[in-house]
N, C-alpha and C positions, 0 to 999 in steps of 0.2 A: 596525592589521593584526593578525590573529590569530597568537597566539602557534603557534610551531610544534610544540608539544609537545602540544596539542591537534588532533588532525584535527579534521575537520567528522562530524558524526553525519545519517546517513541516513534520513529514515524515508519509507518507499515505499506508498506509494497505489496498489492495483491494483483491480481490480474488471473485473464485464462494462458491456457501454454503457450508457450511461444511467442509472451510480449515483452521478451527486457527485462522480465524482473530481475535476474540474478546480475546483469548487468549493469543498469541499473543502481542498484544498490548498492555496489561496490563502487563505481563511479562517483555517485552523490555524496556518500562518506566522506573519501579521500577530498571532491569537491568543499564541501561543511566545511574541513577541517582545516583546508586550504585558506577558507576565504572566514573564519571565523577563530579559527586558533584553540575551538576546544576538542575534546577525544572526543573523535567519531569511532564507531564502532561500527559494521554490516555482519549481519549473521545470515547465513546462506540457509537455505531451504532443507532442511534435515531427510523431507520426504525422498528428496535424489540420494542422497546417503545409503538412504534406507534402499531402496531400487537395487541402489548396485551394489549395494553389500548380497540382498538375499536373493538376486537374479531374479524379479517378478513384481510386479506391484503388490500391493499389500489386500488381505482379506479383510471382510468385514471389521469384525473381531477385532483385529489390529489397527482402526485407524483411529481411536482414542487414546491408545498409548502414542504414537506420532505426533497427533495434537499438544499432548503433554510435554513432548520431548519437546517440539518446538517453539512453547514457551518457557521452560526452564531453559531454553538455552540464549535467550532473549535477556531472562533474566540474569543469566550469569554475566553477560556481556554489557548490562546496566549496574553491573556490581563494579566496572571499571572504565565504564567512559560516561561522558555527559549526553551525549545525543548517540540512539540506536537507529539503524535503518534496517528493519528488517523485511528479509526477503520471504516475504508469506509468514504469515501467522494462525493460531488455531483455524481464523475464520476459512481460510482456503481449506483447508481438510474439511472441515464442515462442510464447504459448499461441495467439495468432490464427494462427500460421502451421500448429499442427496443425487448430484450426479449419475452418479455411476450405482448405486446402490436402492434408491429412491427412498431415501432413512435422512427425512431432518433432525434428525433429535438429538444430535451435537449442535446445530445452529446456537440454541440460547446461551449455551456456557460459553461459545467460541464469540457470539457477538458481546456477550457482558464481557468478557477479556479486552475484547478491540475498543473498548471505552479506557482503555488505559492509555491508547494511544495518541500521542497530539494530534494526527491528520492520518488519514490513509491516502494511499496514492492509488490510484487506480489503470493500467496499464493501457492506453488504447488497444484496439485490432486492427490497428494501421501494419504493422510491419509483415512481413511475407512470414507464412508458417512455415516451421522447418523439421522435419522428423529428426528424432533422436533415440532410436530404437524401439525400445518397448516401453520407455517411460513415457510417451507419449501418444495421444488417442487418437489426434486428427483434426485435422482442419475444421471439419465439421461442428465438433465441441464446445469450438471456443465464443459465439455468440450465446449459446446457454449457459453458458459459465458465467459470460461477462453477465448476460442478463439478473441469473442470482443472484450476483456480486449487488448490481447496483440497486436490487430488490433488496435485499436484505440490509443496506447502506441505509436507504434512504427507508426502508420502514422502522427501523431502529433508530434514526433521526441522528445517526454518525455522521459528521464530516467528512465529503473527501471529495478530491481534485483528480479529473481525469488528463494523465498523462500521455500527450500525444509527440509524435517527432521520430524522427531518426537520429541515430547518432548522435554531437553533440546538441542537438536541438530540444530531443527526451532530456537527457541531462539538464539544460536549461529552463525549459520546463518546469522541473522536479525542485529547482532551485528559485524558482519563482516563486512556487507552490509552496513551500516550508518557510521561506523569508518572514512573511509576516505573523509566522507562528513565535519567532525569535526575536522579536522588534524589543520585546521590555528585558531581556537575557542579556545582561552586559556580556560583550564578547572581550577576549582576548586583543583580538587585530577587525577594525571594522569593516572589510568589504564585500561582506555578505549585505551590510545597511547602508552603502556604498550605491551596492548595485541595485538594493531594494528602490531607491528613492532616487536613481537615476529613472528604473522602469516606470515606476508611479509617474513622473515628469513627463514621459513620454505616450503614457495612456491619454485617449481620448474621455471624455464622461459619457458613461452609460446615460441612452434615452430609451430603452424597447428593451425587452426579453424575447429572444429569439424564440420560437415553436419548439425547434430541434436543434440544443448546442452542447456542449458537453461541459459547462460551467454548472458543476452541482448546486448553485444558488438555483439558476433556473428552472434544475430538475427535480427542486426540493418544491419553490414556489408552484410549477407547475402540477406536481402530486397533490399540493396542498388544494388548490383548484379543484383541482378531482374530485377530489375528496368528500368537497364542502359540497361542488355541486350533486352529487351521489346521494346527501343527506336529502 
């Protein structure tokens, strides 16, 4: 049983359709747990559940109880392992319900929740979109989605690391990105800080912030910019 002086650490998977999340996630778990020795836990995306239990996507109406569901079930699964990886959390229903709907007004309880989490990950739109029936909207979508996402990240002043790659390169990625969330967390077996501080060794030192990169440092310094200059 995990000690109780330790919560469970969260790290949330969000993206538009069709980027890897639920893959992802299930990946990086097994990886964690691989190379650090404590219970990793992934919790899949409830909304697809939800889909194909009632043949349809979901009404109005219903996409607060969804929300709900998909953090109790976040929590039930921090009730038995040390590090969660979830696959979407309240925030992505919030962001579908301005979507599709044009109703922010789940955002601020769905982004106060994502302050629970150590890091969000953020899915790139590198990978080819792929339909998968009626649970999915289209190609089209997924730039306003992702835009939201990183609109509402970065106005909230949440952490998060945009995940790019294919195959085991996402993976890699994702394991880049959470490493130094884990650095002061005695692990079980060390090769998560292993590999953390092989990578470090092999980085160059930043001199420039790029215009356009997808290192949320930049995109955060960069808004900041804005911002001031605006004033």
């Amino acid at each position: 049983m995990r000690g109780t002086e330790r919560p469970p650490w969260i790290f949330a998977i969000v993206g538009a359709e069709s980027t890897g999340k639920s893959t992802l996630a299930e990946r990086l778990a097994a990886q964690l747990h691989e190379a650090t020795g404590w219970r990793c836990a992934w919790v899949p995306e409830y909304l697809r559940e939800w889909c194909e239990r009632e043949g349809r996507t979901p009404a109005h109406h219903e996409q607060p109880d969804i929300a709900a569901e998909q953090a109790r079930r976040i929590d039930d699964a921090g009730a038995r392992a040390d590090i969660v990886i979830a696959d979407t959390t309240p925030l992505m229903t919030a962001i579908y319900h301005r979507q599709v709907f044009g109703d922010g007004s789940m955002e601020p309880a769905a982004l106060q929740w994502q302050r629970r989490c150590r890091l969000t990950l953020l899915t790139a739109l590198d990978l080819p979109w792929q339909a998968d029936g009626f649970i999915r909207d289209g190609a089209h979508v997924r730039e306003p989605v992702d835009s939201l996402l990183r609109h509402a990240l970065i106005g909230a002043g949440l952490p998060f690391v945009v995940i790019g790659g294919a195959g085991p390169a996402r993976v890699n990625a994702a394991m880049d990105a959470v490493a130094p969330c884990l650095r002061r967390r005695d692990a079980p077996a060390p090769g998560l800080f292993t590999r953390l501080a092989e990578r470090d060794a092999a980085q160059p030192a930043w001199r420039w912030v790029c215009e356009s990169c997808d290192v949320p440092d930049c995109e955060h310094a960069s808004l900041r910019l804005r911002r001031a200059a605006a004033r």
